[in-house]
C-alpha positions as CSV (number, residue, x, y, z in Angstrom):
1,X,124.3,90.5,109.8
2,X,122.7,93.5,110.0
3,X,119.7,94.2,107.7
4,X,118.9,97.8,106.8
5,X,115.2,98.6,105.9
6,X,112.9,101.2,104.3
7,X,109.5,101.6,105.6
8,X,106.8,103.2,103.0
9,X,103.3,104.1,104.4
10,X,101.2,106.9,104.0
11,X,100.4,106.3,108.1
12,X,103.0,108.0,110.3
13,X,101.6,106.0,113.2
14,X,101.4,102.8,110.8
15,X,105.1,103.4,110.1
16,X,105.6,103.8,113.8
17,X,104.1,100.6,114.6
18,X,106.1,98.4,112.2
19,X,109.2,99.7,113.1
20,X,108.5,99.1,116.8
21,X,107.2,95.6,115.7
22,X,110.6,94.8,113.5
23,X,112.4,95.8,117.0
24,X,110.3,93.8,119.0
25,X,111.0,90.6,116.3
26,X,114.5,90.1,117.2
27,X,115.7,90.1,113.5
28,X,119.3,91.9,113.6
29,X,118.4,95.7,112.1
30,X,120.5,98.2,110.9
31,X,119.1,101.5,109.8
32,X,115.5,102.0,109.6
33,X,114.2,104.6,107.0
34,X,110.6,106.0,106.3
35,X,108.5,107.3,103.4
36,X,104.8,108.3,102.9
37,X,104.1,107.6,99.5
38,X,105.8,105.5,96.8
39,X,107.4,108.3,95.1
40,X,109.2,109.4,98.3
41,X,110.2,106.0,98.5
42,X,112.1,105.6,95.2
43,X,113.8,108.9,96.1
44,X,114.8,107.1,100.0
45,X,115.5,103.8,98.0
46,X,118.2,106.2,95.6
47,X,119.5,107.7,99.0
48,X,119.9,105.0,101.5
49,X,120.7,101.3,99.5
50,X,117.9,99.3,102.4
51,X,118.4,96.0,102.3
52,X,114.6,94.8,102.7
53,X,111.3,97.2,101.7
54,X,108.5,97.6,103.2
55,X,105.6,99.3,101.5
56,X,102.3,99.7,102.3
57,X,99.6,99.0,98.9
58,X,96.9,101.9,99.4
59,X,98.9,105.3,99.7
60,X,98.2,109.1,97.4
61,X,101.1,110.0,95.3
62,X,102.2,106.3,94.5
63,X,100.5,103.7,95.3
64,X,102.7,100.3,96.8
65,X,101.7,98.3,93.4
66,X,103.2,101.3,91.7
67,X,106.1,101.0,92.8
68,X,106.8,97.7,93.3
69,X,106.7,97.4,89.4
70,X,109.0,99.9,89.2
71,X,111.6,98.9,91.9
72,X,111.1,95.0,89.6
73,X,111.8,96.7,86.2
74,X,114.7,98.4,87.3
75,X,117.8,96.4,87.0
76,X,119.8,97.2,90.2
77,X,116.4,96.9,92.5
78,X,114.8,93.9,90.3
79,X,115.4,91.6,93.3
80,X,115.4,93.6,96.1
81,X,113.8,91.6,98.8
82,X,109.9,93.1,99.3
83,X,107.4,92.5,101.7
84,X,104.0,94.3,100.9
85,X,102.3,95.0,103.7
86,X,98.3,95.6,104.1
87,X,94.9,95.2,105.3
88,X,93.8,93.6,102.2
89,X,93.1,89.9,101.3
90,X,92.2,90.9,97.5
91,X,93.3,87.0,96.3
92,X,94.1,88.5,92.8
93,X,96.2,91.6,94.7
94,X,98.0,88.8,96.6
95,X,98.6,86.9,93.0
96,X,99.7,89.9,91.7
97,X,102.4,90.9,94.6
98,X,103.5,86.9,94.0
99,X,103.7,87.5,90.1
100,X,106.3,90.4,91.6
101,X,108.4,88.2,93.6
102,X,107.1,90.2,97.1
103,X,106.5,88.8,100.1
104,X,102.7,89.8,101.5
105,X,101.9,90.2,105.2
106,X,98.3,91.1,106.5
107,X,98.0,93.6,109.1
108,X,98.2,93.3,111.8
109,X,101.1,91.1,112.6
110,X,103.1,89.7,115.6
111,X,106.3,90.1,116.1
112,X,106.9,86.4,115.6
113,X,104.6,86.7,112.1
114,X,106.8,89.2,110.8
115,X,110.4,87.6,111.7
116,X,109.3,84.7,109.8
117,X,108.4,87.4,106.3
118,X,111.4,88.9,106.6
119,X,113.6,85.5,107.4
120,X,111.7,84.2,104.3
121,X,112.0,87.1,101.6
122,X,115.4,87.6,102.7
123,X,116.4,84.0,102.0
124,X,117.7,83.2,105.4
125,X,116.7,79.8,107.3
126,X,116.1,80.5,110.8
């Protein structure tokens, strides 16, 4: 099974990098698509129906935490599998992101790293 996904990062090049990186993990991908802020991601998450998020915490617009909230209070996204993705290791951000039922995964990250998040937030033993 294929898994489509939606990247959102302010970075261009951080986007870039963990789309090569999902590649490079040998999870089966479908469509990849990309946002910089969380607003733009809502409007990509309306568009293209991904079936795992990616979003990045510290972004202008929207910030990740932003919409994470409101991808949870929304019932047709409230359990879209999430993984939050940052440089931070703020223990109460990481609470928080649990308290959401979102995955967390520090950058940077291996391949290997980040087949095990997805595998796990997706439910899927490997």
């Amino acid at each position: 099974m294929s898994i489509n996904i939606l990247i959102v990062d302010d970075s261009a090049i951080m986007r870039s990098m963990i789309k090569k990186t999902i590649y490079r993990s040998n999870v089966e991908v479908g469509e990849i698509y990309e946002a910089g802020n969380g607003r733009e991601g809502l409007e990509m998450l309306e568009k293209s129906k991904p079936d795992l998020l990616f979003i990045d915490v510290n972004m202008p617009v929207m910030d990740g935490m932003e919409m994470l909230e409101i991808i949870r209070n929304k019932p047709e996204t409230s359990d879209l599998p999430v993984l939050i993705v940052s440089t931070e290791s703020n223990k109460q951000r990481i609470s928080r992101i649990n308290e959401h039922n979102a995955g967390f995964v520090h950058k940077p990250f291996t391949p290997e790293k980040l087949r095990e998040k997805i595998l796990s937030v997706l439910g899927v033993l490997d």
